[in-house]
C-alpha positions as CSV (number, residue, x, y, z in Angstrom):
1,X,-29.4,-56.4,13.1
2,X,-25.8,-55.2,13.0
3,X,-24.0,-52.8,11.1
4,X,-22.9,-55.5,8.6
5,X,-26.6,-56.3,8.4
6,X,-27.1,-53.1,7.0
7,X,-28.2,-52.8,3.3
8,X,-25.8,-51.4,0.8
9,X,-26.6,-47.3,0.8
10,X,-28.5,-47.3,3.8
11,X,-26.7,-44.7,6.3
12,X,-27.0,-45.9,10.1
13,X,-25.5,-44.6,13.1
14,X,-27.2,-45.3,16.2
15,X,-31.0,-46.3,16.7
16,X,-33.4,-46.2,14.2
17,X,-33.9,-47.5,10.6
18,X,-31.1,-45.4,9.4
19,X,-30.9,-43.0,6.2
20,X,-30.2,-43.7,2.5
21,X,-28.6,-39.8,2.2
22,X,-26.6,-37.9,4.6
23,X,-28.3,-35.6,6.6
24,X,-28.9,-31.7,5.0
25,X,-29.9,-30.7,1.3
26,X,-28.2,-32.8,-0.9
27,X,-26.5,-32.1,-4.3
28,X,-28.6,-32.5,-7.0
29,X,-27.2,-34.4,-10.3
30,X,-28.2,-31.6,-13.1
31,X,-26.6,-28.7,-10.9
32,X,-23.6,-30.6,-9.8
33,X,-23.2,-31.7,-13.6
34,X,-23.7,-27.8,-14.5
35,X,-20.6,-26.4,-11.9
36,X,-18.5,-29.2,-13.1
37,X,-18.7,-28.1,-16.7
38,X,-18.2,-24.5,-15.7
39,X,-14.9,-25.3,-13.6
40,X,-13.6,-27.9,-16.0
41,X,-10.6,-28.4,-14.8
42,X,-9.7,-25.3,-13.0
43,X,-8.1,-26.1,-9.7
44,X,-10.4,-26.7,-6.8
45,X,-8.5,-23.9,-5.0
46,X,-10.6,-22.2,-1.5
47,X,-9.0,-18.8,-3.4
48,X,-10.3,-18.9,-6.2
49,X,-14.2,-19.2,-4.7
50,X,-15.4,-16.1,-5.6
51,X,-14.3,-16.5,-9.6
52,X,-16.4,-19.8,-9.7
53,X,-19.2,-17.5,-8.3
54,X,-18.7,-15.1,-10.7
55,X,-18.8,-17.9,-13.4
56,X,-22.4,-19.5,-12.4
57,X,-23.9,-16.0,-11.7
58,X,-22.4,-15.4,-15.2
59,X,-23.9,-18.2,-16.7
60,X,-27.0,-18.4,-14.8
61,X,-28.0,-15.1,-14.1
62,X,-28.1,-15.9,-10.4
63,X,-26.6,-18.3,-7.8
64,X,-29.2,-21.0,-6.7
65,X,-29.2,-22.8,-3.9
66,X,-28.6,-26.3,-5.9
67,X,-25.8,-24.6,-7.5
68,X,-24.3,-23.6,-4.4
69,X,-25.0,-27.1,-2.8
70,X,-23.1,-28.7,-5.6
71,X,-20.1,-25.6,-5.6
72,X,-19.7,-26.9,-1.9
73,X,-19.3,-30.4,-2.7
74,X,-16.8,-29.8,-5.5
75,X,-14.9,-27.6,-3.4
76,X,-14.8,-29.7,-0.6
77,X,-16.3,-27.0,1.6
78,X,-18.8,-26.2,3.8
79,X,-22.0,-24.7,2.7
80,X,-21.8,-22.1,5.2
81,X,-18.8,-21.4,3.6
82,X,-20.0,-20.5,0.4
83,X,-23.6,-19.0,1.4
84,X,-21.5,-16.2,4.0
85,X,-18.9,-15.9,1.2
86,X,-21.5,-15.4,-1.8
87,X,-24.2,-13.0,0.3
88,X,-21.1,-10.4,1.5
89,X,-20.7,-9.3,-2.4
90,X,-23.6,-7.2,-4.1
91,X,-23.2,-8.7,-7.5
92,X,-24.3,-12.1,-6.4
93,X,-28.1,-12.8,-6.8
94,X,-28.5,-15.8,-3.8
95,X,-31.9,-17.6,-4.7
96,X,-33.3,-20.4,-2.0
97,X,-35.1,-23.3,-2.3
98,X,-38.3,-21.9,-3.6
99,X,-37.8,-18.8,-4.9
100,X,-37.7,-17.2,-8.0
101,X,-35.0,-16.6,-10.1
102,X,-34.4,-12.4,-10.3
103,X,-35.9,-11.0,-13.9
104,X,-34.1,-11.8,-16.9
105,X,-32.8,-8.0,-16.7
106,X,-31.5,-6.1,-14.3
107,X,-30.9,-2.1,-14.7
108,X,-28.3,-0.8,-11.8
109,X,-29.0,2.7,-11.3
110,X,-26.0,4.7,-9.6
111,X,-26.7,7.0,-6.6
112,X,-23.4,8.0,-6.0
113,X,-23.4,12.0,-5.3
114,X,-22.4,13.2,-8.6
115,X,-24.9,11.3,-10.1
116,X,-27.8,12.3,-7.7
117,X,-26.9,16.2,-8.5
118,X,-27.6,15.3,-12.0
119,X,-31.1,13.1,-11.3
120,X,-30.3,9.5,-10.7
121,X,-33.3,9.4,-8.3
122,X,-35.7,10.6,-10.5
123,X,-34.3,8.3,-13.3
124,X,-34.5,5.8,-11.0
125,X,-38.1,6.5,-10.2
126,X,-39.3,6.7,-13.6
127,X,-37.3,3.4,-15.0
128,X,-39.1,1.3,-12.6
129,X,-42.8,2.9,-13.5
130,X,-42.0,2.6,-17.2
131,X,-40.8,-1.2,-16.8
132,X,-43.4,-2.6,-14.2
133,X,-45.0,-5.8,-14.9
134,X,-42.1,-6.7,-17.2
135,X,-39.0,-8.9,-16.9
136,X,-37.1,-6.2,-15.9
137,X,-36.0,-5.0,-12.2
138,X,-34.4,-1.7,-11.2
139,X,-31.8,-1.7,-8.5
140,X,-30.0,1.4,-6.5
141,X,-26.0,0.9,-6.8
142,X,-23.0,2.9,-5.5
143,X,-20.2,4.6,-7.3
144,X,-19.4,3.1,-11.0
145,X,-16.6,5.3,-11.3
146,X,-17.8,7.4,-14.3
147,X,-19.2,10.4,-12.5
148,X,-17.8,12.7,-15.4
149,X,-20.8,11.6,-17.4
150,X,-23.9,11.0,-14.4
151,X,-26.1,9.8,-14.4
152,X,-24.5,6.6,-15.0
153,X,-26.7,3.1,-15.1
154,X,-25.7,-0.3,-15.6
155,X,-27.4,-2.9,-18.0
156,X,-25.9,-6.2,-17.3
157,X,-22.5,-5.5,-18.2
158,X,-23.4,-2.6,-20.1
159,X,-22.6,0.8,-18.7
160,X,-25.2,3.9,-20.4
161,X,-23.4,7.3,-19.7
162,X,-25.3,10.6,-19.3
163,X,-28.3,8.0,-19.0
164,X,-32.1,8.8,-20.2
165,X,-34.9,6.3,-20.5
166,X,-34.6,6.7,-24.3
167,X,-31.2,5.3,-23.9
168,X,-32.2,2.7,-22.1
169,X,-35.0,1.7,-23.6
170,X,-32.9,1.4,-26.9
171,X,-30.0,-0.7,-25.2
172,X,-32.9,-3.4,-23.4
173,X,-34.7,-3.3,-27.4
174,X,-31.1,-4.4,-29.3
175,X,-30.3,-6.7,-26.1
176,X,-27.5,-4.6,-25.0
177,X,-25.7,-6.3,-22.2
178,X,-22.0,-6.5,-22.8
179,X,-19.6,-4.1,-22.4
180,X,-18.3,-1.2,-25.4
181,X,-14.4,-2.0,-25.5
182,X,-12.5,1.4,-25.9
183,X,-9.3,2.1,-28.0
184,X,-6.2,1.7,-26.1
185,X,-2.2,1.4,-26.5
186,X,-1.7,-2.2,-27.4
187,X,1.1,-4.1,-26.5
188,X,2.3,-3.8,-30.3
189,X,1.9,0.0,-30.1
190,X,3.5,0.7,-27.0
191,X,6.6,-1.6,-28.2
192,X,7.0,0.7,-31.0
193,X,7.5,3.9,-28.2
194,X,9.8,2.2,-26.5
195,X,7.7,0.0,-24.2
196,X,9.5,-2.8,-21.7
197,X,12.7,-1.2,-22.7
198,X,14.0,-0.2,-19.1
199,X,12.1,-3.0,-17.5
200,X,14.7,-5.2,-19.7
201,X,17.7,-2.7,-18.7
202,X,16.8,-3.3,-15.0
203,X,16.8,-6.8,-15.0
204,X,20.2,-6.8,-16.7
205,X,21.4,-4.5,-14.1
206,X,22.2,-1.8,-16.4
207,X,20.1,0.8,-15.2
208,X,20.0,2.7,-12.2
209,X,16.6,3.1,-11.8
210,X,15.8,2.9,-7.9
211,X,17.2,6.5,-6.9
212,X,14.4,7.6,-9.8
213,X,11.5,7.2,-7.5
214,X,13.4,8.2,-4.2
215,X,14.3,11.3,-6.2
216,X,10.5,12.1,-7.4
217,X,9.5,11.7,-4.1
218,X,6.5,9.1,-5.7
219,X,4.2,8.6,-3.0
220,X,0.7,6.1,-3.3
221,X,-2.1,7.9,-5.0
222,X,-4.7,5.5,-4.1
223,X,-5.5,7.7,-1.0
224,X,-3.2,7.0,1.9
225,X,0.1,8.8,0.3
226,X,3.1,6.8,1.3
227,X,6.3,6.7,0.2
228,X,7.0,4.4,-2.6
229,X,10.4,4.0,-2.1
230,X,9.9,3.3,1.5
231,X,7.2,1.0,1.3
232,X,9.5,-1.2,-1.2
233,X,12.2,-0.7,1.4
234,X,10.4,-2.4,4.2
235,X,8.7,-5.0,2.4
236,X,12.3,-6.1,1.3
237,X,13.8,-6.5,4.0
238,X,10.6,-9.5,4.9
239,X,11.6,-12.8,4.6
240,X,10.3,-13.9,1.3
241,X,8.2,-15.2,-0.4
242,X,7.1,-11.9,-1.6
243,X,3.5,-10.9,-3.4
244,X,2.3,-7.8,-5.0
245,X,-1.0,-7.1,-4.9
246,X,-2.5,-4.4,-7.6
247,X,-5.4,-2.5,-5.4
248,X,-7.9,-1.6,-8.7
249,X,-10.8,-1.8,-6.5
250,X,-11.1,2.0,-7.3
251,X,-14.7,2.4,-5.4
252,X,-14.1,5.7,-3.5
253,X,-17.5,7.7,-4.9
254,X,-16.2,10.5,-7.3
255,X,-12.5,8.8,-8.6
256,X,-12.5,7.3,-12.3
257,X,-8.7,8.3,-12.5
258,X,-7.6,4.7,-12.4
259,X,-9.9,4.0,-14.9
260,X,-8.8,6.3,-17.7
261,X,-5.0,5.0,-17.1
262,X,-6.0,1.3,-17.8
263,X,-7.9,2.2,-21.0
264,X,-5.5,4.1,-22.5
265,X,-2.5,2.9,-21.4
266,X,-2.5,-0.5,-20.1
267,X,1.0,-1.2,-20.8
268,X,2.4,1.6,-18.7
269,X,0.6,0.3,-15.7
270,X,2.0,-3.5,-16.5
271,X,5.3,-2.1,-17.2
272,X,5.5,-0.5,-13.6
273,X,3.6,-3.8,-11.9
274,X,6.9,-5.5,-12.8
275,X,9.4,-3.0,-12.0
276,X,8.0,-3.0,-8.6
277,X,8.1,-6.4,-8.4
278,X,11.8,-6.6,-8.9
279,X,12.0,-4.0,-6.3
280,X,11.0,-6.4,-3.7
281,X,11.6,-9.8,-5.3
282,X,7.9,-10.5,-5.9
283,X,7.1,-14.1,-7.0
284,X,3.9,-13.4,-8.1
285,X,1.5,-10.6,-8.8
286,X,-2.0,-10.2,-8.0
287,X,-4.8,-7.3,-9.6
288,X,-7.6,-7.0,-8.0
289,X,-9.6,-5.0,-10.1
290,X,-13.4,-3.4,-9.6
291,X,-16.3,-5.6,-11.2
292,X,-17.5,-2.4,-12.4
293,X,-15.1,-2.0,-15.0
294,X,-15.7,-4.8,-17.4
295,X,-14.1,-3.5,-20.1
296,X,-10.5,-3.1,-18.4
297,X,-10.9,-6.8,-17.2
298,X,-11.0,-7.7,-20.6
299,X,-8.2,-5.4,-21.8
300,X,-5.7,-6.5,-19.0
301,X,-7.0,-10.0,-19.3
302,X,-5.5,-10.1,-23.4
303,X,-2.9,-8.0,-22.9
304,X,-1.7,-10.0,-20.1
305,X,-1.9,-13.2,-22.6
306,X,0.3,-11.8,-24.5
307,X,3.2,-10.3,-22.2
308,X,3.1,-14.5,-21.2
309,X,3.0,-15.1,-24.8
310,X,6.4,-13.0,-25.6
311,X,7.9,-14.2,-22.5
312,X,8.1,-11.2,-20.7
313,X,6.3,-13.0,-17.7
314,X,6.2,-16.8,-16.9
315,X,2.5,-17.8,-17.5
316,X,1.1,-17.6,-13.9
317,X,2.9,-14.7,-12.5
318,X,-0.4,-12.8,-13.2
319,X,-3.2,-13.3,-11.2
320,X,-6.4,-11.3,-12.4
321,X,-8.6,-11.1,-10.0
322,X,-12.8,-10.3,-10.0
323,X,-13.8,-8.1,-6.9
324,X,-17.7,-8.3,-6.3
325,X,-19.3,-5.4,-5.8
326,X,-17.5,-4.4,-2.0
327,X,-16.1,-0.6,-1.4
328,X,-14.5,-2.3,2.0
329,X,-12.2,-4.2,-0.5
330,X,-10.9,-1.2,-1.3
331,X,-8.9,-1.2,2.3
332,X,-6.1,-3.2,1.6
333,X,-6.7,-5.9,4.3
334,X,-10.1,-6.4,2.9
335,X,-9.3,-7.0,-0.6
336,X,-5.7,-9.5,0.4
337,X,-8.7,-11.4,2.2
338,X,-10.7,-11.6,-0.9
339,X,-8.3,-12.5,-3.2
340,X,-8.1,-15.4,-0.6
341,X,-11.8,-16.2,-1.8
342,X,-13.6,-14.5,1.7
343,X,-15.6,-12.0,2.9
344,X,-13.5,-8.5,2.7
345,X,-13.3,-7.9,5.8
346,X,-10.5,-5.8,6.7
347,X,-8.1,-7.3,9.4
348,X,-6.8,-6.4,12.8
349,X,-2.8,-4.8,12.8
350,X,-0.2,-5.6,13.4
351,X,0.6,-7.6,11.6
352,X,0.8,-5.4,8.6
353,X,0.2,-6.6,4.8
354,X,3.7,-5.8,4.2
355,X,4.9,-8.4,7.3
356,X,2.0,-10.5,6.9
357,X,-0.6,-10.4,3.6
358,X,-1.4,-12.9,1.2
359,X,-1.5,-16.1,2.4
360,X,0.7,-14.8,5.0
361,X,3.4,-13.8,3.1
362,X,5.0,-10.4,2.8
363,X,2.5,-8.4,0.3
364,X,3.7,-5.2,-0.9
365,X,0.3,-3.2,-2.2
366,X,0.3,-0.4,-4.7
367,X,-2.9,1.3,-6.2
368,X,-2.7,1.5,-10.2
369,X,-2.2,4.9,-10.6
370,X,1.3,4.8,-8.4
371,X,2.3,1.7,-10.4
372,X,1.4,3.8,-13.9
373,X,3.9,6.9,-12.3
374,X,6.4,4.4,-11.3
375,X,7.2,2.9,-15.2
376,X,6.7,6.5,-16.0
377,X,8.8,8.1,-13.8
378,X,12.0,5.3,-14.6
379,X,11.3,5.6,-18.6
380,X,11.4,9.6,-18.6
381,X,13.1,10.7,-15.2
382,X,12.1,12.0,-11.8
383,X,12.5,15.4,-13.9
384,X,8.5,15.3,-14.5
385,X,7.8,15.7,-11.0
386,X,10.8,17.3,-9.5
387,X,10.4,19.9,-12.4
388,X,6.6,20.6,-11.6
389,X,6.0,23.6,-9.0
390,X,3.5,25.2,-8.1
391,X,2.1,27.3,-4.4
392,X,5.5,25.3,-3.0
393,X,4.4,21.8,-3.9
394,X,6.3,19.5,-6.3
395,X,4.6,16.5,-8.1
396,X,1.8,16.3,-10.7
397,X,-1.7,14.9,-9.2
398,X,-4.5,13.2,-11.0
399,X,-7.9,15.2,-10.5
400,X,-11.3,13.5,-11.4
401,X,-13.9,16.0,-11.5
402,X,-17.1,16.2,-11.3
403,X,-20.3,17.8,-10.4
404,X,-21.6,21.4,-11.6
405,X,-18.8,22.3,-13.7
406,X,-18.7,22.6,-17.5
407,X,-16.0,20.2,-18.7
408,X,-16.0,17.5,-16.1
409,X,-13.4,14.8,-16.3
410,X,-9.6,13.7,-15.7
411,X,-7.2,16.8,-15.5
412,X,-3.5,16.4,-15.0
413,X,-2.2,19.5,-13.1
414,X,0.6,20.3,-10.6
415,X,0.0,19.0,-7.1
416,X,-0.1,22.8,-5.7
417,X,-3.2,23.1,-7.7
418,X,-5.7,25.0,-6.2
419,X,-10.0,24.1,-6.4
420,X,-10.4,27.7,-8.2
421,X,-7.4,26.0,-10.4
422,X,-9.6,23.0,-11.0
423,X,-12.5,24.7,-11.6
424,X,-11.2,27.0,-14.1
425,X,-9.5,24.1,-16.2
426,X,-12.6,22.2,-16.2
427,X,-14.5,25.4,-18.2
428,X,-15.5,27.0,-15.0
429,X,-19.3,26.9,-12.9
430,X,-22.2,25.3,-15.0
431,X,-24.6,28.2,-16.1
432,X,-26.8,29.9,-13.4
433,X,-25.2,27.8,-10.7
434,X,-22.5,29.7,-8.0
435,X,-19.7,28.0,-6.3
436,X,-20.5,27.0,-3.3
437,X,-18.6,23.7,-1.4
438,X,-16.3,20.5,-2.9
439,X,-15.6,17.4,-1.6
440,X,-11.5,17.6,-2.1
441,X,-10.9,13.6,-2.2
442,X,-14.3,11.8,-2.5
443,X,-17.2,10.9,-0.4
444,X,-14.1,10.5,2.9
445,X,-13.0,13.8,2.9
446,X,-16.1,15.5,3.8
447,X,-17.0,19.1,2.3
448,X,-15.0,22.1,2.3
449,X,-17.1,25.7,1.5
450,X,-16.0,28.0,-1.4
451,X,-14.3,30.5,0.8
452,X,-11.3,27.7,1.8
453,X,-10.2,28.0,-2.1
454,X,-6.6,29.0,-1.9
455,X,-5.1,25.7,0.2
456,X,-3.2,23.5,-2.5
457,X,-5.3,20.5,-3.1
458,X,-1.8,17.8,-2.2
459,X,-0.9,15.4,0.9
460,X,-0.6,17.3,4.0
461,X,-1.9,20.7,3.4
462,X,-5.1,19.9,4.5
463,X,-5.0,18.4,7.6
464,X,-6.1,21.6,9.2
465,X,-9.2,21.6,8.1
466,X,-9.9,17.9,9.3
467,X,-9.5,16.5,5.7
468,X,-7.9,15.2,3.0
469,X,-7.0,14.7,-0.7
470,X,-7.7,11.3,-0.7
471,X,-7.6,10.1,-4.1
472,X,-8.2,13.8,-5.4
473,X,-11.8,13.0,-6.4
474,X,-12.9,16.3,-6.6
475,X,-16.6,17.1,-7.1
476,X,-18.0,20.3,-7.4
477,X,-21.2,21.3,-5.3
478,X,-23.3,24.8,-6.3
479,X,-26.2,27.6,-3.9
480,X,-28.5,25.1,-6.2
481,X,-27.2,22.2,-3.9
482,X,-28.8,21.9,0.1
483,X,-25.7,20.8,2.5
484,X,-27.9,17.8,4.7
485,X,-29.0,16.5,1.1
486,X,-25.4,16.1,0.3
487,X,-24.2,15.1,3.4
488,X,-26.8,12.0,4.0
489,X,-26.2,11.1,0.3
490,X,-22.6,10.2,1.6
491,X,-23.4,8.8,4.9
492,X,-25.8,6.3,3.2
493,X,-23.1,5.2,1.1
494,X,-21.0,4.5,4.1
495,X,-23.9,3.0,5.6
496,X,-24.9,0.5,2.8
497,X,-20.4,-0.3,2.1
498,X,-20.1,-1.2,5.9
499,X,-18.9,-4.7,5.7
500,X,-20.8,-4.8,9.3
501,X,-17.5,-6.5,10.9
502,X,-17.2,-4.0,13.8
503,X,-20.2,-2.6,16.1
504,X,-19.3,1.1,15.9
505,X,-18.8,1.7,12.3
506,X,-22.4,-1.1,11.6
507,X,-24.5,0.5,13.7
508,X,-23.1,4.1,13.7
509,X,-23.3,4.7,10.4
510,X,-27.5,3.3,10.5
511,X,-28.0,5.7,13.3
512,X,-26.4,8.9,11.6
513,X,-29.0,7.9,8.9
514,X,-31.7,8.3,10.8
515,X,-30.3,11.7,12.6
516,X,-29.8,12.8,9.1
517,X,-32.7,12.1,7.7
518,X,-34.8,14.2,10.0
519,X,-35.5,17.9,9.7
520,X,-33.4,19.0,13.0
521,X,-30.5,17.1,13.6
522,X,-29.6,16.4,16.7
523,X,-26.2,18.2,16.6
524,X,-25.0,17.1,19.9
525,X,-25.9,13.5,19.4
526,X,-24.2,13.5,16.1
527,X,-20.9,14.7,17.5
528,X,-20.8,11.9,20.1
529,X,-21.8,9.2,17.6
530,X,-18.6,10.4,15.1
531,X,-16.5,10.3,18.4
532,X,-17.1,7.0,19.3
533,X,-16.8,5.3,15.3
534,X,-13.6,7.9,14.7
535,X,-12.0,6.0,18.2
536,X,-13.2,2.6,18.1
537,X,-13.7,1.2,14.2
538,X,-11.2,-1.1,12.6
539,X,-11.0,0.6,9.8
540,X,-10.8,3.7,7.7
541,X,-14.6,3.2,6.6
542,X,-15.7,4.2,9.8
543,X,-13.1,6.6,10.7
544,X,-13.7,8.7,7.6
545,X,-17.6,7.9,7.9
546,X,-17.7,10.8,10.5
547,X,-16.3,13.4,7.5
548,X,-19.2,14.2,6.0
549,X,-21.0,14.7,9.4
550,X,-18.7,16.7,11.2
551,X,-17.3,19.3,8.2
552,X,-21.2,19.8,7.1
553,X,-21.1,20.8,10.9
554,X,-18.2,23.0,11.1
555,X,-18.4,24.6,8.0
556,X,-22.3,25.0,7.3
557,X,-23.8,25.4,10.7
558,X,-26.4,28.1,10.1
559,X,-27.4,26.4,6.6
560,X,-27.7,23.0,9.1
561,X,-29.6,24.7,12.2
562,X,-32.2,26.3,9.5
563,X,-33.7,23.3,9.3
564,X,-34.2,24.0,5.5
């Protein structure tokens, strides 16, 4: 028979009897019907993968394996594609051919440090004895970025603060599952003080607003601390054209500072987006913000509308985008590649994101915090940082802190601030409990004792203790607290936020776990592990891994060789 022989539908390539279906699982009707209907007709973009995920587990409560088939088909992609894509994130629930579909509710416990000092584990433990046999599963998660009221839990959508299992119960009873939208500066209020005023001054050329951020001295308070000015300096002078990506994956255990900016004053943060997009001729803006914070994706999403809907921006130039569930995506590599709709994993430099980022082009980067200083630095003057001194430091800084202090929570202070400072503004040491170590920029910086307490908390003045401020997430640690408990709380973050790219950071960070986890440490073997990951990862996650180890080390060595 030859190939014109061949019935009509009958594949057949080579010997045999041929096949009526291609070879593989093949897309099922319902299920392809199902992600057409949730797409409609949103562009079939490879970018914009990880939003259509987000819209079936959404809808669906997971991501099955017939929903994936027929994602993969729509998009034109591979199915490998999608499956290595869809399994990186934590917040996607992958279900095969066979299994069952993950209970109905899900309860997200966080076991970020803060959060274990005040009993996630045992909240944890007793949520999943009081719901077994019911619809209902219990899951260990990192950071949510509300450590001023641990423990912190997550039902659905629906984030329980200074959690109980009364709470909880209550919340699963009246169906609980979408998130509480705080009051915040609307785009009509924050017109009324003045709002978008300079941005419309600066794009009529009549104010001189540049030399206010060399002048302040702004520099990125995401973690990393460079100059503002500069960076918009050399991403200018890139052949365009330009992008600005908004990093508001804020997942650095211990930091909600972002957080209280965007639901108070959106406006100010959208206000400076824009001015530093004139500053280096960005086309379009991109914000990446944390799928932990709901409520702010909903805020920026209507107040974004309606910036479009005034004409202040052309409808597009905003790009809101979903992250996942991925610390790594909080390196700035990682997230440019997941606004690209991949795996965050962070890339190889040169070429830098400012030469080289989204799509290729010149990406200038800001955290949401500098971009909140920037419109407020240009509306009121560099004044309100030049002005601020304290211990020979200029500048204010954004502490979040938490952990056995009275009054924990956001405190604006002067960058010379000191911890005894922090401490003191935050109503002191928690009754009974002495002051005994900090971590001065989250679960990165590793722990300082109580006797380094006079060092101003700012960039630079800590590098001689083999740390940093980070993103000045401060969190207080008490003689009730046991050094290796703290320390392997923050190595097994690291541990389970590797995105697993590079050897030394994947399989370092699973062997200090099991160092740590044993009475005696192997001292020795745990400063050659933290040599080899500090030399050889390709990123900050496993350069900063070692912190935890090696400052526990240095600064707690007879607590550490007690074996207690």
């Amino acid at each position: 028979m030859t190939v014109t022989e061949v019935d009509a539908g009958v594949w057949k390539s080579g010997k045999g009897k041929g096949r009526h279906t291609p070879k593989g699982r093949q897309v099922e009707d319902k299920a392809w019907s199902e992600v057409c209907e949730l797409l409609a007709s949103a562009p079939r973009r490879r970018d914009l993968l990880i939003e259509y995920l987000h819209l079936i587990q959404d809808k669906y409560g997971c991501l099955s394996a017939a929903h994936l088939r027929a994602l993969a088909e729509e998009m034109r992609l591979s199915m490998a594609e999608i499956y290595e894509v869809a399994s990186f994130y934590a917040h996607f629930d992958i279900v095969k051919d066979g299994e069952l579909a993950p209970p109905k509710t899900t309860i997200r416990v966080c076991n970020s440090l803060s959060c274990e000092l005040f009993g996630s584990k045992e909240l944890e433990s007793n949520l999943a004895k009081n719901y077994k046999g019911q619809d209902v599963r219990v899951l260990k998660a990192p950071c949510m970025g509300r450590c001023s009221s641990a423990p912190v839990l997550e039902i659905g959508h629906y984030h329980i603060e200074n959690a109980s299992l009364e709470k909880v119960d209550q919340a699963i009873k009246n169906n609980r599952i979408k998130p509480d939208i705080p009051n915040y500066e609307t785009f009509e209020n924050y017109i009324e003080k003045g709002g978008y005023k300079k941005l419309y001054e600066i794009r009529s050329g009549k104010e001189n607003w540049y030399e206010n951020i060399v002048k302040a001295d702004l520099r990125g308070l995401g973690g990393a601390g460079f100059r503002t000015a500069k960076k918009w300096e050399l991403v200018s002078k890139e052949t365009g054209p330009r992008y600005l990506a908004v990093n508001g994956d804020e997942g650095e255990p211990g930091t909600f500072k972002d957080k209280h900016y965007l639901e108070t004053e959106p406006h100010m943060f959208l206000e400076g987006v824009l001015m530093a997009s004139i500053a280096v001729s960005a086309e379009k803006c991109f914000i990446y913000m944390r799928d932990e914070y709901p409520a702010i994706l909903h805020i920026l999403g209507k107040e974004i509308t309606k910036l479009e809907e005034k004409k202040i921006v052309p409808i597009g130039f905003f790009d809101l985008r979903r992250g996942a569930g991925a610390y790594i995506c909080g390196e700035e590599s990682a997230m440019i590649e997941s606004i690209e709709g991949k795996r965050g994993l962070p890339r190889h430099r040169p070429p830098y994101v400012g030469q080289s980022g989204i799509f290729g082009k010149p990406t200038l980067v800001h955290n949401v915090e500098t971009l909140y200083w920037v419109a407020k630095i240009i509306r009121n003057g560099p004044q309100i940082f030049t002005e601020v001194k304290k211990n020979n430091r200029m500048g204010l800084r954004s502490f979040s802190v938490s952990g056995r202090v009275k009054n924990p929570g956001l405190y604006l202070l002067p960058s010379g601030s000191t911890i005894l400072d922090i401490i003191e503004v935050s109503g002191g040491m928690v009754e009974g409990h002495k002051f005994k170590a900090y971590q001065p920029g989250g679960a990165s910086s590793g722990l300082l004792p109580a006797s380094i307490c006079n060092v101003p908390l700012d960039f630079d003045t800590l590098n001689e203790f083999n740390t940093f401020i980070g993103s000045a997430a401060v969190v207080v640690l008490s003689d009730k607290d046991k050094i290796k408990d703290v320390a392997l709380n923050m190595i097994e973050f690291f541990k389970s936020e590797s995105c697993g790219q590079c050897t030394p950071c994947r399989v370092g960070c699973e062997k200090a776990v099991s160092i740590m986890e044993t009475r005696d440490w192997d001292i020795p073997l745990l400063e050659d592990l933290c040599e080899v990951m500090e030399s050889s990862s390709i990123c900050g996650l496993g350069q900063a891994a070692t912190n935890p180890i090696k400052s526990s080390i240095m600064h707690f060595s007879e607590e550490i060789k007690s074996n207690g």
